[in-house]
N, CA, C and O atoms as a GROMACS GRO file, in nm:
protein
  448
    1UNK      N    1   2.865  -0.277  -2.306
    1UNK     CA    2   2.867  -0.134  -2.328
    1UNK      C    3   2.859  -0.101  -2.477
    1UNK      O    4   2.764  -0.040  -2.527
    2UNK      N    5   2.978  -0.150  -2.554
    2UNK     CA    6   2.935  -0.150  -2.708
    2UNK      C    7   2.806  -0.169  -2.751
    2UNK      O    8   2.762  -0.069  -2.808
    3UNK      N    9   2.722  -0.268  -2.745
    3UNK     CA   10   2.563  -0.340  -2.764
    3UNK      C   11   2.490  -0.225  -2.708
    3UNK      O   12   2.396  -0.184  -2.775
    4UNK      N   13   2.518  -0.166  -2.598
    4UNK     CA   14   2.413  -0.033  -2.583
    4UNK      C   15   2.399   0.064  -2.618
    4UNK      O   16   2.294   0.129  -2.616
    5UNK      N   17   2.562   0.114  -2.683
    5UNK     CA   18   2.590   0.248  -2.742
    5UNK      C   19   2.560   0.260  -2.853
    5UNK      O   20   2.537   0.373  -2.897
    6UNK      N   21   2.548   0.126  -2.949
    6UNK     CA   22   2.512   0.132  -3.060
    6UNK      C   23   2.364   0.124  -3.083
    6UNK      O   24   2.323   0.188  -3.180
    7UNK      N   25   2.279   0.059  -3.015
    7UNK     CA   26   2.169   0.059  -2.976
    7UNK      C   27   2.092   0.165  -2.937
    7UNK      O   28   1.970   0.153  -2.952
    8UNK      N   29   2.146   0.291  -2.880
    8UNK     CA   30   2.148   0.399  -2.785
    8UNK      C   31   2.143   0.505  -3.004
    8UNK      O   32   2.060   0.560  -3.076
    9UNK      N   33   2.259   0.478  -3.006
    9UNK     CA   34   2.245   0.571  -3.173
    9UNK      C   35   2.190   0.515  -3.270
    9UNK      O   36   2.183   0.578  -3.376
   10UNK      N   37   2.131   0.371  -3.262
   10UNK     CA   38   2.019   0.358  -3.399
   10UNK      C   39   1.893   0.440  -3.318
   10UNK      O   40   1.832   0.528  -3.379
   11UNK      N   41   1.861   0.410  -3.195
   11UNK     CA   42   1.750   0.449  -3.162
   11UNK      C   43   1.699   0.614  -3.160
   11UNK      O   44   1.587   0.661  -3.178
   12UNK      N   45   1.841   0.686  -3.130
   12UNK     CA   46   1.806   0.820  -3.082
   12UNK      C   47   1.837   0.902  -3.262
   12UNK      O   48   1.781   1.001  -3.309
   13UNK      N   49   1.922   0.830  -3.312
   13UNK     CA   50   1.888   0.900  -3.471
   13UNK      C   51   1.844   0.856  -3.600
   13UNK      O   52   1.864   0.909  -3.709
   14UNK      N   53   1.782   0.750  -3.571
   14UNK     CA   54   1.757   0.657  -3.697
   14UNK      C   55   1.535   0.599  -3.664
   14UNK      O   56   1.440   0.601  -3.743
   15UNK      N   57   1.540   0.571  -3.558
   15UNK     CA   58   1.413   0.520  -3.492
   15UNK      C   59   1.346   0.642  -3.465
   15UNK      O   60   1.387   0.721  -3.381
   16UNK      N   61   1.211   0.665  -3.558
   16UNK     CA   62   1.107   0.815  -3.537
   16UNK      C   63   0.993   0.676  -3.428
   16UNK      O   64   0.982   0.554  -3.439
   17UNK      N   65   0.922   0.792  -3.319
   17UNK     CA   66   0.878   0.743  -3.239
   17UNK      C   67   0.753   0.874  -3.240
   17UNK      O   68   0.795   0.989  -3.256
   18UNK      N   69   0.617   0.853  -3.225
   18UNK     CA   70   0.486   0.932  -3.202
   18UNK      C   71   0.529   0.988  -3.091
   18UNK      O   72   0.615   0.921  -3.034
   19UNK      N   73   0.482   1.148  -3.008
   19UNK     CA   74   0.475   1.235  -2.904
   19UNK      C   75   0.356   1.282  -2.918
   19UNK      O   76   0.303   1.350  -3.006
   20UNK      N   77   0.302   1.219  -2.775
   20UNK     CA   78   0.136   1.267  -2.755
   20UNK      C   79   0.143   1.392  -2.793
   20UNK      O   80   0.247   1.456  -2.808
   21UNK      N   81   0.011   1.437  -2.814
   21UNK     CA   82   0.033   1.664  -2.831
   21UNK      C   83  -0.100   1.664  -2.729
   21UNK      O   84  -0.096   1.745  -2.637
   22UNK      N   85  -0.254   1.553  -2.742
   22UNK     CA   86  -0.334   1.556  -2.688
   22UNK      C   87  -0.437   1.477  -2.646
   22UNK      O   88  -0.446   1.365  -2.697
   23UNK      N   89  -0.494   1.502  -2.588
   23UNK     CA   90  -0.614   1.405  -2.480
   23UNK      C   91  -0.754   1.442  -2.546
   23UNK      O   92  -0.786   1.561  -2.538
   24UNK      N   93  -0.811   1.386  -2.588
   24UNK     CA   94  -0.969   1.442  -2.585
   24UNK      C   95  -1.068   1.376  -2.477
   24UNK      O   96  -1.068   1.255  -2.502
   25UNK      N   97  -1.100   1.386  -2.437
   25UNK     CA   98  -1.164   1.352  -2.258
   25UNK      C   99  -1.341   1.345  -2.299
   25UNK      O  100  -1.391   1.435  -2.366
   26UNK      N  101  -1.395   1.268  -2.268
   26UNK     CA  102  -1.580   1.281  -2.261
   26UNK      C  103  -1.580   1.334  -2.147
   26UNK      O  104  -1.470   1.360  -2.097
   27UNK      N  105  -1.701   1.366  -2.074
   27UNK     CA  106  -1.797   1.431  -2.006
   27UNK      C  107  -1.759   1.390  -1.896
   27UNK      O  108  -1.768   1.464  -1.798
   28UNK      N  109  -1.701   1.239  -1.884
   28UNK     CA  110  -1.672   1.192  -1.762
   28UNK      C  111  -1.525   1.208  -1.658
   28UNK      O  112  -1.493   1.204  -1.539
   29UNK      N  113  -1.458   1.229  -1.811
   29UNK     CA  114  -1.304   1.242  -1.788
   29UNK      C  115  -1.233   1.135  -1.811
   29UNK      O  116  -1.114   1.115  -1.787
   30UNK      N  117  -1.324   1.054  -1.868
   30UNK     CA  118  -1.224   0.922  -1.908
   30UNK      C  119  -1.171   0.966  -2.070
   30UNK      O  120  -1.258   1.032  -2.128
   31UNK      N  121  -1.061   0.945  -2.143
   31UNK     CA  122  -1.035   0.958  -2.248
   31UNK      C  123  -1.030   0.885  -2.386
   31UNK      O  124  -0.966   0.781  -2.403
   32UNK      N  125  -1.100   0.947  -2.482
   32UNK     CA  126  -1.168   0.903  -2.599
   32UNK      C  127  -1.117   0.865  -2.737
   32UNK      O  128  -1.143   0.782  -2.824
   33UNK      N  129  -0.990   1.012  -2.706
   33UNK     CA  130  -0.894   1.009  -2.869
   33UNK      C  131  -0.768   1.009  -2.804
   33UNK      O  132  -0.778   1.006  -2.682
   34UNK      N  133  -0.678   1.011  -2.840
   34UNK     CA  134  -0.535   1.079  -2.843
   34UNK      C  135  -0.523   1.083  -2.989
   34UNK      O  136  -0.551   1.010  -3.084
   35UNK      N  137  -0.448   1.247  -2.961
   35UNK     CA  138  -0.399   1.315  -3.088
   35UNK      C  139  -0.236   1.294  -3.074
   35UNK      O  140  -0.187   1.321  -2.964
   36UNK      N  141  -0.159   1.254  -3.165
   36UNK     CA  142  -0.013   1.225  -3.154
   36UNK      C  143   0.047   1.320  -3.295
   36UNK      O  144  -0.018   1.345  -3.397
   37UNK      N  145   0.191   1.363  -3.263
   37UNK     CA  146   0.265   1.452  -3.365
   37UNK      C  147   0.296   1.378  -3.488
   37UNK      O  148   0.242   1.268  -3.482
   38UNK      N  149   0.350   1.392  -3.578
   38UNK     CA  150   0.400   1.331  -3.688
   38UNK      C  151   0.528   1.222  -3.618
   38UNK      O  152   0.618   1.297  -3.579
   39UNK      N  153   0.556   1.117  -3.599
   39UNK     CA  154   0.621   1.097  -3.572
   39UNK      C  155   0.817   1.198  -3.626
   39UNK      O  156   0.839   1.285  -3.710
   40UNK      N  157   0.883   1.148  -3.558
   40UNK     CA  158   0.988   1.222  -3.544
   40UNK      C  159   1.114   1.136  -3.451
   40UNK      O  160   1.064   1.058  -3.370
   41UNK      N  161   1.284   1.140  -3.452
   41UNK     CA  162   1.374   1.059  -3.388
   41UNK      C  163   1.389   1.195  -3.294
   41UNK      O  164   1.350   1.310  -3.316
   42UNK      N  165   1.456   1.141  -3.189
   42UNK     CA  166   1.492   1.239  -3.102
   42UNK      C  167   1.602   1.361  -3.152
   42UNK      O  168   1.615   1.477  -3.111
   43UNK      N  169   1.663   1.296  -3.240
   43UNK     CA  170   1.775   1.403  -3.301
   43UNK      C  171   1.672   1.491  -3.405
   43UNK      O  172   1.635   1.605  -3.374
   44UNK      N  173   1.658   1.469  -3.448
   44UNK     CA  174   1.534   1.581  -3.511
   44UNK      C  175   1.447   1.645  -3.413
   44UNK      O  176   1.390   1.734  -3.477
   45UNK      N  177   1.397   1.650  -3.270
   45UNK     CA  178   1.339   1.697  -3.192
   45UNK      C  179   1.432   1.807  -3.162
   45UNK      O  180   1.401   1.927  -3.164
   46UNK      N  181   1.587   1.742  -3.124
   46UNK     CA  182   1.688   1.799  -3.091
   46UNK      C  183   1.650   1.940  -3.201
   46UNK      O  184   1.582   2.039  -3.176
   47UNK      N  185   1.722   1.905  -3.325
   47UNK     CA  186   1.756   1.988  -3.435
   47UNK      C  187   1.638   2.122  -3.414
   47UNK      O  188   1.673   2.240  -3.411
   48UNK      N  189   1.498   2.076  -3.400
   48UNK     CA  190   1.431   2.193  -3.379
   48UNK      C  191   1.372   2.228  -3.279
   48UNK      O  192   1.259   2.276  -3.281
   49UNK      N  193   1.452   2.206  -3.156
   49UNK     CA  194   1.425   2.289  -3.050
   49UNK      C  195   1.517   2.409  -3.015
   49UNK      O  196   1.628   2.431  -3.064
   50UNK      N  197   1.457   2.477  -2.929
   50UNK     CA  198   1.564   2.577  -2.863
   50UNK      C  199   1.674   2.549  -2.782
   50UNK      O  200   1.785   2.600  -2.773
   51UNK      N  201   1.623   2.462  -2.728
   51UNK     CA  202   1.775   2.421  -2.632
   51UNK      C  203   1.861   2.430  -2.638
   51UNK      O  204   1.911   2.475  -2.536
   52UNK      N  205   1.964   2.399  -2.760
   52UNK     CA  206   2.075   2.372  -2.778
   52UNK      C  207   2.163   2.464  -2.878
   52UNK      O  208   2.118   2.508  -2.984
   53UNK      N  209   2.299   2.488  -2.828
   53UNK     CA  210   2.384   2.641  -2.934
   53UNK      C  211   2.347   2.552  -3.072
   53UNK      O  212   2.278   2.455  -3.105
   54UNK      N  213   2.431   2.642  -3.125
   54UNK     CA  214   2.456   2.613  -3.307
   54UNK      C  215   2.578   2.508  -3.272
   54UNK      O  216   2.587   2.410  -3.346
   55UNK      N  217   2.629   2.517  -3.215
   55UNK     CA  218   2.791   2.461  -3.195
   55UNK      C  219   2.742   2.286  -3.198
   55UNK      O  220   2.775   2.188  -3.265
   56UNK      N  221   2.625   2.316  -3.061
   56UNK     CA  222   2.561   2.141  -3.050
   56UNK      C  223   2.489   2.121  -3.147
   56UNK      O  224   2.481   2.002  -3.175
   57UNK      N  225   2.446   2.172  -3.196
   57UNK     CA  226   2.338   2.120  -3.337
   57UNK      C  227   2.480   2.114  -3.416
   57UNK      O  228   2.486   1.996  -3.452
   58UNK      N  229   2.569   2.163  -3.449
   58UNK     CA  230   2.628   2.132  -3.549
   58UNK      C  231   2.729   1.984  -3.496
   58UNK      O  232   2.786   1.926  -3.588
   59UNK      N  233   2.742   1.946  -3.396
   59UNK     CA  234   2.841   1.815  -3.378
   59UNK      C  235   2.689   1.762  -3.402
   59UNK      O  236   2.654   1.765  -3.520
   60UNK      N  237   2.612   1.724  -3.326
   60UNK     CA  238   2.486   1.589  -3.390
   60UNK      C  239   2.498   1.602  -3.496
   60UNK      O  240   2.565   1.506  -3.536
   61UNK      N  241   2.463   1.695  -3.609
   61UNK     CA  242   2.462   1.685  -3.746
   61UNK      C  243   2.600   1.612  -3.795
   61UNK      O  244   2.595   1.513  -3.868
   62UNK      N  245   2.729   1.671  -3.749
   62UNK     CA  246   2.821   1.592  -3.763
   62UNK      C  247   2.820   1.430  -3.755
   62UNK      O  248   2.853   1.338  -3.831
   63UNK      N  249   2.765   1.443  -3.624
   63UNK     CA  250   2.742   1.262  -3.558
   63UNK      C  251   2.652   1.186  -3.653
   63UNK      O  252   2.682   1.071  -3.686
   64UNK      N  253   2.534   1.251  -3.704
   64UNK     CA  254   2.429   1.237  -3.786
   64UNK      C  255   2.509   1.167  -3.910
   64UNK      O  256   2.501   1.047  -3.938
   65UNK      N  257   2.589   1.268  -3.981
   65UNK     CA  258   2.641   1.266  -4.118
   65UNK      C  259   2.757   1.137  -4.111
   65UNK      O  260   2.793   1.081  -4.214
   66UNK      N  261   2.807   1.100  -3.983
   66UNK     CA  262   2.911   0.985  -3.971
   66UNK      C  263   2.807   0.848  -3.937
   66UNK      O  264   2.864   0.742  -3.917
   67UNK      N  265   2.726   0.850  -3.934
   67UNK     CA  266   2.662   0.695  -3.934
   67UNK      C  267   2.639   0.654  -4.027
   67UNK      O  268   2.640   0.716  -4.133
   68UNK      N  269   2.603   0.489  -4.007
   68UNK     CA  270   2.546   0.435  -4.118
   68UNK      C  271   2.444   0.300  -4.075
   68UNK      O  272   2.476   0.194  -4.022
   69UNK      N  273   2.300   0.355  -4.124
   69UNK     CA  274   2.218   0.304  -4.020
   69UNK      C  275   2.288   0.143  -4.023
   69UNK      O  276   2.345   0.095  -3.924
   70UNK      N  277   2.273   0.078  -4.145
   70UNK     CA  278   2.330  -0.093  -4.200
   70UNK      C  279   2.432  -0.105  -4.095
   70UNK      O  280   2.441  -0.224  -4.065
   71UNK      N  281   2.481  -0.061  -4.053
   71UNK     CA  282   2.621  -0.078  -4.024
   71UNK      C  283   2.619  -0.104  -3.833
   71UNK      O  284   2.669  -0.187  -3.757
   72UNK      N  285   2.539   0.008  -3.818
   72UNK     CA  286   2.482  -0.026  -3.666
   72UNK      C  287   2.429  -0.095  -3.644
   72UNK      O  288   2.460  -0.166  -3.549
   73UNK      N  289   2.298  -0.123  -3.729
   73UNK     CA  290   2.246  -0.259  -3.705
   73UNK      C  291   2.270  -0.376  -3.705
   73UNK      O  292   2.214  -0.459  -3.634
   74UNK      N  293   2.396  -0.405  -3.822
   74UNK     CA  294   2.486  -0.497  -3.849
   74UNK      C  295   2.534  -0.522  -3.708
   74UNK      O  296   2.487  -0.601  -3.626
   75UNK      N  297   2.639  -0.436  -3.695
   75UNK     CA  298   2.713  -0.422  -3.523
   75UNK      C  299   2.607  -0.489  -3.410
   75UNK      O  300   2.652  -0.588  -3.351
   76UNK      N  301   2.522  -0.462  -3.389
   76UNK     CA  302   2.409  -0.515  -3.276
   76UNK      C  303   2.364  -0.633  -3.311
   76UNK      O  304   2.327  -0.701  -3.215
   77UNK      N  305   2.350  -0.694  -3.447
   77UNK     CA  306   2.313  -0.836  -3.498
   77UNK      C  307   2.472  -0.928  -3.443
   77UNK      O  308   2.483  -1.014  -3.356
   78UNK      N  309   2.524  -0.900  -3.485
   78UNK     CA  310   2.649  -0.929  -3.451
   78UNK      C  311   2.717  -0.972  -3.257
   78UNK      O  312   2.769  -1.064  -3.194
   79UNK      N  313   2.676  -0.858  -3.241
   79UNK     CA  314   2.673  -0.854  -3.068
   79UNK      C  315   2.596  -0.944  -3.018
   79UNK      O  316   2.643  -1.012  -2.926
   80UNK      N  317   2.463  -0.968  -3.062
   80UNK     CA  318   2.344  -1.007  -3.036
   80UNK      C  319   2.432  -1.185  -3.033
   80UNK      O  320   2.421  -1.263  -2.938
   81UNK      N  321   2.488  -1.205  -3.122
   81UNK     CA  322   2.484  -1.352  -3.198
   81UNK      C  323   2.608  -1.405  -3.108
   81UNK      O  324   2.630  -1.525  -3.095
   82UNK      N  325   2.665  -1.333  -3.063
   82UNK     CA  326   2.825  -1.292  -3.007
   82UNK      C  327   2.731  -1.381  -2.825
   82UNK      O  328   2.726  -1.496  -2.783
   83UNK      N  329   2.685  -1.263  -2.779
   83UNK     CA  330   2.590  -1.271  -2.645
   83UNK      C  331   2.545  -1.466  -2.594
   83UNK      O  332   2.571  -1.542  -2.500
   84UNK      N  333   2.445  -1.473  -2.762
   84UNK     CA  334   2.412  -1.583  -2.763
   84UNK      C  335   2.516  -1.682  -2.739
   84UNK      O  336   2.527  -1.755  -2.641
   85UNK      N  337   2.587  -1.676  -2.836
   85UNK     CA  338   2.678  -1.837  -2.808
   85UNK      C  339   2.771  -1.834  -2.700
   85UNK      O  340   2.819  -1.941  -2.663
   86UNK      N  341   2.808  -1.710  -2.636
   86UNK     CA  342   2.858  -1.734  -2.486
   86UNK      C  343   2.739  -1.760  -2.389
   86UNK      O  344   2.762  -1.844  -2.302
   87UNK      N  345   2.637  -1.714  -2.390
   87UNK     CA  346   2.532  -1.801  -2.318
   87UNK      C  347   2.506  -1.941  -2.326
   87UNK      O  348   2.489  -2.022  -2.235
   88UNK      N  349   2.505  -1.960  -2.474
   88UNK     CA  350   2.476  -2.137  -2.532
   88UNK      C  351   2.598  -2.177  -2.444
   88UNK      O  352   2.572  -2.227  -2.334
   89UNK      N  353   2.721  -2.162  -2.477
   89UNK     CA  354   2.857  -2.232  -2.444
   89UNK      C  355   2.754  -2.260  -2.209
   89UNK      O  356   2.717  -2.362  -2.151
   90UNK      N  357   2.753  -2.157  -2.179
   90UNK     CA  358   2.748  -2.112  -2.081
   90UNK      C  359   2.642  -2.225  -1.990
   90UNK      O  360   2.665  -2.274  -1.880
   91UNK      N  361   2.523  -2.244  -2.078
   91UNK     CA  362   2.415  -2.311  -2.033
   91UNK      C  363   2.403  -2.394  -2.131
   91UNK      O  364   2.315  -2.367  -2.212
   92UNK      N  365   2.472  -2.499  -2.151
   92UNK     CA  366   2.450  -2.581  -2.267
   92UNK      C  367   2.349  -2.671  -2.257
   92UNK      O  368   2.288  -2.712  -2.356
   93UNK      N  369   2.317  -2.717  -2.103
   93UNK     CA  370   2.188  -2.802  -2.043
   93UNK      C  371   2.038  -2.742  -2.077
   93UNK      O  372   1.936  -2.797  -2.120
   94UNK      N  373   2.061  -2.632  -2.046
   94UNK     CA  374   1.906  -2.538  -2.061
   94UNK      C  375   1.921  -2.444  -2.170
   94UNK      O  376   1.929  -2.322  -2.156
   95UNK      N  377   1.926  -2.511  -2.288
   95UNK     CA  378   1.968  -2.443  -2.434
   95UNK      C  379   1.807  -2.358  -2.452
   95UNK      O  380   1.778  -2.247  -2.498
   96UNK      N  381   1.738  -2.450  -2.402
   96UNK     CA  382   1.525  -2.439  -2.485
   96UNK      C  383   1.459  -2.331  -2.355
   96UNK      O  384   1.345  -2.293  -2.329
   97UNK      N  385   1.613  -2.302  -2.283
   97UNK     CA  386   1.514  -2.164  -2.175
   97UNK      C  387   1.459  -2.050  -2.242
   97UNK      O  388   1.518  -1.971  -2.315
   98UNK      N  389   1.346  -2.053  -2.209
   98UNK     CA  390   1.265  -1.912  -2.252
   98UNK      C  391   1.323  -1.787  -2.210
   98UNK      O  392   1.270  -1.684  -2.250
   99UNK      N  393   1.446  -1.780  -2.120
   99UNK     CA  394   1.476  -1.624  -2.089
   99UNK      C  395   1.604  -1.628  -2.157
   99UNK      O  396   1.670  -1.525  -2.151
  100UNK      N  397   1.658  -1.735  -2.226
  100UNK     CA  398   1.819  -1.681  -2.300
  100UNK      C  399   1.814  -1.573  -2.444
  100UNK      O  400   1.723  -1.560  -2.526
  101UNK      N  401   1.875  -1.542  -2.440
  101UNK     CA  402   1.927  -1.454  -2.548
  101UNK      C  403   1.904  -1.518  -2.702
  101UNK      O  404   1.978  -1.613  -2.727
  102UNK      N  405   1.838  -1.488  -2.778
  102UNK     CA  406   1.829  -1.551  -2.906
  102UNK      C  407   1.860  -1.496  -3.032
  102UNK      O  408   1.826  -1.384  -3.068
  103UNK      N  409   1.956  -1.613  -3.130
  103UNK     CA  410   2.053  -1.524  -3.178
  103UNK      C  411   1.956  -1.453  -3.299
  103UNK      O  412   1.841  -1.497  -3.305
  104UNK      N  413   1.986  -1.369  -3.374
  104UNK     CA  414   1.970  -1.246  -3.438
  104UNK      C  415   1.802  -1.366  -3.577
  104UNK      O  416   1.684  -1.360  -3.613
  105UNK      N  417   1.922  -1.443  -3.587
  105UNK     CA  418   1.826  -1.520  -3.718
  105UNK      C  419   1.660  -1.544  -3.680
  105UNK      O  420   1.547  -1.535  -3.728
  106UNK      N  421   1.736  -1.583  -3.552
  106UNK     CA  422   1.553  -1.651  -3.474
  106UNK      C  423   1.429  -1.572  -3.486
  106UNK      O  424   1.312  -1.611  -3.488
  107UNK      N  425   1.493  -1.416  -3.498
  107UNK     CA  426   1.364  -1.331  -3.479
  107UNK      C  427   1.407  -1.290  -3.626
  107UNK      O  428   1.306  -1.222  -3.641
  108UNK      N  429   1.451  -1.280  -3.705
  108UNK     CA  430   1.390  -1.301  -3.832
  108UNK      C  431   1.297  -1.430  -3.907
  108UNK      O  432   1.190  -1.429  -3.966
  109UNK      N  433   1.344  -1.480  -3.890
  109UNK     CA  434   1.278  -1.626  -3.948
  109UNK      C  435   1.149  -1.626  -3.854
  109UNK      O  436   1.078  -1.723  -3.880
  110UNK      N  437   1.101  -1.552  -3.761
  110UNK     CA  438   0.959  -1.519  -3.690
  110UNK      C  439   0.895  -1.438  -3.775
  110UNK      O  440   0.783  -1.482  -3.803
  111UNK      N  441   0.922  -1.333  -3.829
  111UNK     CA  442   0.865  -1.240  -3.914
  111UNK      C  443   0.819  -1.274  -4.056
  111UNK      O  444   0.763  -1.199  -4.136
  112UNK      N  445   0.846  -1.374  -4.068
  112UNK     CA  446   0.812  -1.453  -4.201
  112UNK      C  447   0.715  -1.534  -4.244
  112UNK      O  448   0.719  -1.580  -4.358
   0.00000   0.00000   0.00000
């Protein structure tokens, strides 16, 4: 539950993600372009939509102003590494399975 919640608030206020706006279609109806918005996080979608009082825009902004992206991500590297070695402990025979959990370093040292 921790690993998701924190996961759940890098993503929804820290992670900007593209929103289609449009289709451009040929003659046939198959489609040619997509036009996408500036990207944007969901809490900024939040912030300028109508939906929500001043009261709720003002706790997200609150929620907003109490994070710290390092710190979440830290937390989930952490979890992540946590996950792993109770799996390792868990399956110590089938350490080289392709579906276990891999700790945080592995997919850095990929990016390199």
């Amino acid at each position: 539950m921790r690993f998701t919640r924190r996961a759940d608030l890098l993503d929804n206020f820290f992670i900007a993600n593209f929103k289609l706006k449009d289709k451009i279609k040929n003659n046939k109806g198959k489609t040619v372009k997509k036009i996408y918005e500036n990207p944007k996080t969901p809490y900024q979608r939040l912030l300028e939509s109508d939906s929500l009082t001043e009261n709720q825009k003002q706790i997200l902004i609150k929620t907003f102003n109490n994070l710290n992206m390092v710190k979440l991500r830290n937390g989930i590297n952490e979890l992540t590494n946590k996950l792993y070695n109770i799996q390792l402990r868990k399956n110590n025979s089938n350490f080289n399975d392709i579906n276990m959990i891999q700790p945080v370093h592995s997919f850095n040292d990929n990016l390199l």
